[in-house]
C-alpha angles and dihedrals in degrees: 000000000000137000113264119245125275092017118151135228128183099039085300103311086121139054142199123217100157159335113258093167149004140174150147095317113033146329130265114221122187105221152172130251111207099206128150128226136226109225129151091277106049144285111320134198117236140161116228118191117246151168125245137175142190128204105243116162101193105198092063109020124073126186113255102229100223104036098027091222118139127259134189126224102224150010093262093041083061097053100047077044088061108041085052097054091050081051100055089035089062097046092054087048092058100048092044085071089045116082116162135146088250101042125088109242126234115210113185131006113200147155123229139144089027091290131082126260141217126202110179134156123296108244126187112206148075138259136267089238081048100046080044101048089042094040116019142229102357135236116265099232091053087043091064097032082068102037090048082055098051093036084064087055093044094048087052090056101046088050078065094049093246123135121200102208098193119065123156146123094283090052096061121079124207102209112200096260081071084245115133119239118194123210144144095089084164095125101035131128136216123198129196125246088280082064080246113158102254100167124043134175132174110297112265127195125191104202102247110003098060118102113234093249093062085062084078118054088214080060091082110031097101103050118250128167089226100087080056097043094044086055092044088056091044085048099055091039086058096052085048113047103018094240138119099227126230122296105259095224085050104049095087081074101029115028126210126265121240105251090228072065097067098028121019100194086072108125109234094237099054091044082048085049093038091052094042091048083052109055124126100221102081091216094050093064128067107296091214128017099236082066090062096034085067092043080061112080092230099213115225126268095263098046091059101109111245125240119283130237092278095042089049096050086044092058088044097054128104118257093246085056112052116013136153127202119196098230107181080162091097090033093132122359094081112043101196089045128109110254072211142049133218140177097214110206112217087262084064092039095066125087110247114237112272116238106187101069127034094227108220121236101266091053093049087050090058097045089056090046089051087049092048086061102041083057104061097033076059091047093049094060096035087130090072121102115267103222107072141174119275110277111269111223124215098254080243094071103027094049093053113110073252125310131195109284094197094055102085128033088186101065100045143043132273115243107190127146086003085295108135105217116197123205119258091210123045099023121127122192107231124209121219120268128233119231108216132157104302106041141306096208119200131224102253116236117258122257135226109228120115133227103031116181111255098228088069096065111107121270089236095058081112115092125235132242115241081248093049094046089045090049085045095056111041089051087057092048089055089047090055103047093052092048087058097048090052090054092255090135097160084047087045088049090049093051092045107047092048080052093056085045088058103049111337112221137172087251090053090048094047095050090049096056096046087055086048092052087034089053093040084053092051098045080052098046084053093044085057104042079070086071144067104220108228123172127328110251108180120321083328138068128240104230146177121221112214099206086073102011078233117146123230136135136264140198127221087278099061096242116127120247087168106048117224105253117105130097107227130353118222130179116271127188085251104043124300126329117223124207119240125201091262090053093247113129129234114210124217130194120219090264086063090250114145103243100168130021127183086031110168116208 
């Protein structure tokens, strides 16, 4: 299924050394860029280490033999193929046009093989889910040192009228200079200067860090820093408390803890910052970030905590020992899955002492005995590979608002000597989940905090019957079906994709993609009745808006490519001319495109 080592894409300008990750939805290559580079005596040839990765949906390609290029299975394979593609080749296109300090940087954006690629930069670290789930609750100076970090980035993106959608611990990258890097920009927006949607991909939810408004696909179709904000709060609750918040669809049932709750040493400005940054009312949280950046006491460079033993052998480690690749490829499509990915050496293995709480000497013994057995089961696979997929939670544990990943053996996987050991009992394959209109929601990662109150388990942690699961899913296959007959598209998008997280069919994944088009249909015939149709001029209509009685010009889409603000239209030797307030004339040629501008008639 993979690309042999050392293949080459781009005429040889790239090369493969090996595989570090793969899922649902692509595979993740370490590679080579062959570049040369200006200096004072000439041009000289040099490699530079890099990411890249290639859309590969696995449920439905398969690799041609002799070309390596990549097929699909079926008709309806192709087309989720090449939504999805569309999908991974916009979010490359976005971050190409957003460099920041704190942003991971795409390179090169290509197609070969009959799939999309990826080259980015090569980044050694680990992730803030990572450095959570191996340390602990972290400290709060580190905390803002890295919130203060990411909220640059994300100001920078806002000022271009792009939102990110998605952020969250496992979306921010700890490079091995302690410095945050933000990526997975897969589900982001960007809007034009009127603050109109003009991006749009599948709606996306990641289970305790999504703003309510991102639950309805209309919620984000004006930009708005709050979606951001709201996941920037959940972000910094979770660092702090251990603990995946609330869902925020969910909190008018089950409210929200005060994070000193959950973690005393809190300081009472950042929990007031953390809970107005997570209201649900939009209008109730920080408008910008930088708002809420200057509501955080930013501690001075010298009081951020440094790095621990395992953060500092992480950052002295070879490259070969110890990498992460950003990998948005499987962002979705596998909910228990890693959005990174990352080859743990036996120092990152290891759980970080625990400073809260002295153990006493029983339960260390235990936990001695648990890691004697994780070593030799590691050492009787030591012929895997050791670079292995993200480990995939029971929805009993992974559903829960975050439950104690060292309490139970039995429910999660072994890492030891950077062999990843799955349990024989309690593991459920899970298939990858399609993102489509009304949210694609992902199992939240699991936190680190001890002595939960059993009341606040979810209520699914049961497991279903095959009988059960069957009569599930075709119920929510009928509800579905008759929401989006009656025009509910969001309610259509929610049935079906807990349907596909259930058992995950052709007939699931058709149905998916007609609500999609029937809602996409219905967002274009609204766009249009703003509007009074007047000639064709071009591929696009002249039109009038009625709101302002203003001319312009619209696609097939209804979006306008000539804005509605002009007083009268009239025929030029070039197109059409279009009168402005100050009776000049603006000329436009059939593509839309401004020729002429202060034109007298």
């Amino acid at each position: 299924m993979n690309l042999p080592t050392g293949y080459y894409l781009q005429n040889r300008k790239y090369q493969l050394l090996h595989v570090v990750g793969q899922g649902g939805f692509g595979i993740t290559y370490k590679g080579i860029l062959y570049t040369e580079v200006k200096g004072p005596l000439g041009k000289i040839k040099t490699e530079v280490p890099i990411s890249i990765k290639e859309y590969f949906f696995k449920d439905y390609c398969y690799r041609v033999a002799d070309t390596y290029a990549v097929g699909v299975h079926s008709e309806t394979g192709k087309q989720l193929f090449d939504k999805f593609r569309e999908k991974l080749i916009k979010e490359a296109k976005i971050l190409s046009d957003v460099h920041h300090l704190h942003i991971v940087n795409v390179l090169d954006v290509f197609e070969e093989n009959n799939t999309a690629y990826i080259a980015m930069e090569y980044i050694e670290g680990h992730s803030l889910k990572d450095m959570l789930e191996k340390e602990g609750i972290l400290p709060e100076g580190k905390v803002l040192k890295y919130i203060h970090q990411i909220g640059q980035a994300l100001q920078f993106v806002h000022d271009k009228n792009i939102l990110h959608l998605d952020i969250k611990p496992s979306n921010i990258l700890i490079d091995k200079n302690d410095n945050a890097r933000l990526i997975d920009f897969g589900v982001s927006k960007r809007y034009d200067v009127e603050n109109k949607e003009t991006s749009t991909t599948m709606l996306t939810l990641s289970k305790g860090f999504a703003s309510i408004e991102q639950y309805d696909n209309e919620g984000t179709q004006v930009f708005s820093p709050c979606p951001d904000i709201y996941s920037l709060g959940a972000t910094m609750y979770n660092l702090l408390t251990g603990k995946i918040p609330t869902e925020s669809i969910l909190r008018a049932t089950r409210p929200l803890k005060n994070p000193s709750e959950r973690n005393p040493d809190i300081t009472l400005k950042t929990e007031e910052v953390i809970l107005k940054a997570m209201q649900i009312n939009p209008t109730d949280r920080f408008q910008t970030i930088s708002e809420m950046m200057e509501a955080l006491d930013m501690p001075p460079v010298e009081d951020i905590i440094k790095k621990d033993d395992i953060s500092r052998e992480l950052s002295d480690k070879n490259n070969d020992d110890i990498t992460l690749l950003y990998s948005p490829l499987k962002q979705t499509m596998e909910p228990d899955d890693e959005q990174t990915v990352v080859n743990h050496s036996p120092q990152l293995s290891k759980q970080a002492p625990q400073k809260k709480k002295k153990k006493k000497t029983w339960i260390i013994a235990l936990i001695c005995i648990f890691a004697l057995i994780g070593s030799s089961v590691a050492l009787l696979i030591e012929n895997n590979d050791s670079v292995t997929d993200p480990i995939e939670l029971p929805p009993e544990i992974s559903d829960n608002e975050g439950s104690n990943p060292s309490q139970s053996t039995t429910n999660e996987s072994l890492q030891t000597n950077g062999t990843t050991v799955e349990p024989m009992n309690n593991h459920r394959e899970t298939a990858p989940s399609v993102s489509s209109g009304g949210g694609d929601i992902q199992q939240p990662e699991v936190g680190v905090q001890q002595g939960e109150n059993p009341e606040e388990e979810n209520l699914e942690s049961l497991e279903l019957t095959p009988e059960e699961r069957e009569n599930q899913y075709e119920a929510l296959l009928a509800s579905g079906k008759q929401k989006m007959n009656q025009a509910d598209f969001a309610g259509a998008a929610e049935d079906f994709n807990k349907a596909k997280e259930l058992k995950l069919t052709e007939e699931v994944v058709r149905l998916s993609i007609a609500n999609e088009e029937k809602a996409e249909e219905r967002r274009v015939a609204d766009r249009k009745t703003l509007y009074e149709e007047k000639m064709t001029f071009g591929n696009f209509r002249i039109v009038r808006k009625k709101s302002t009685g203003k001319y312009g010009a619209i696609d097939d889409k209804g979006e306008e490519k000539i804005p509605c603000r002009y007083l009268s239209v009239d025929i030029a030797d070039e197109g059409r001319a279009f009168e402005r307030e100050d009776k000049l004339f603006d000329i436009y040629n059939t593509s839309g495109v401004l020729v002429k501008s202060d034109v007298m008639y």
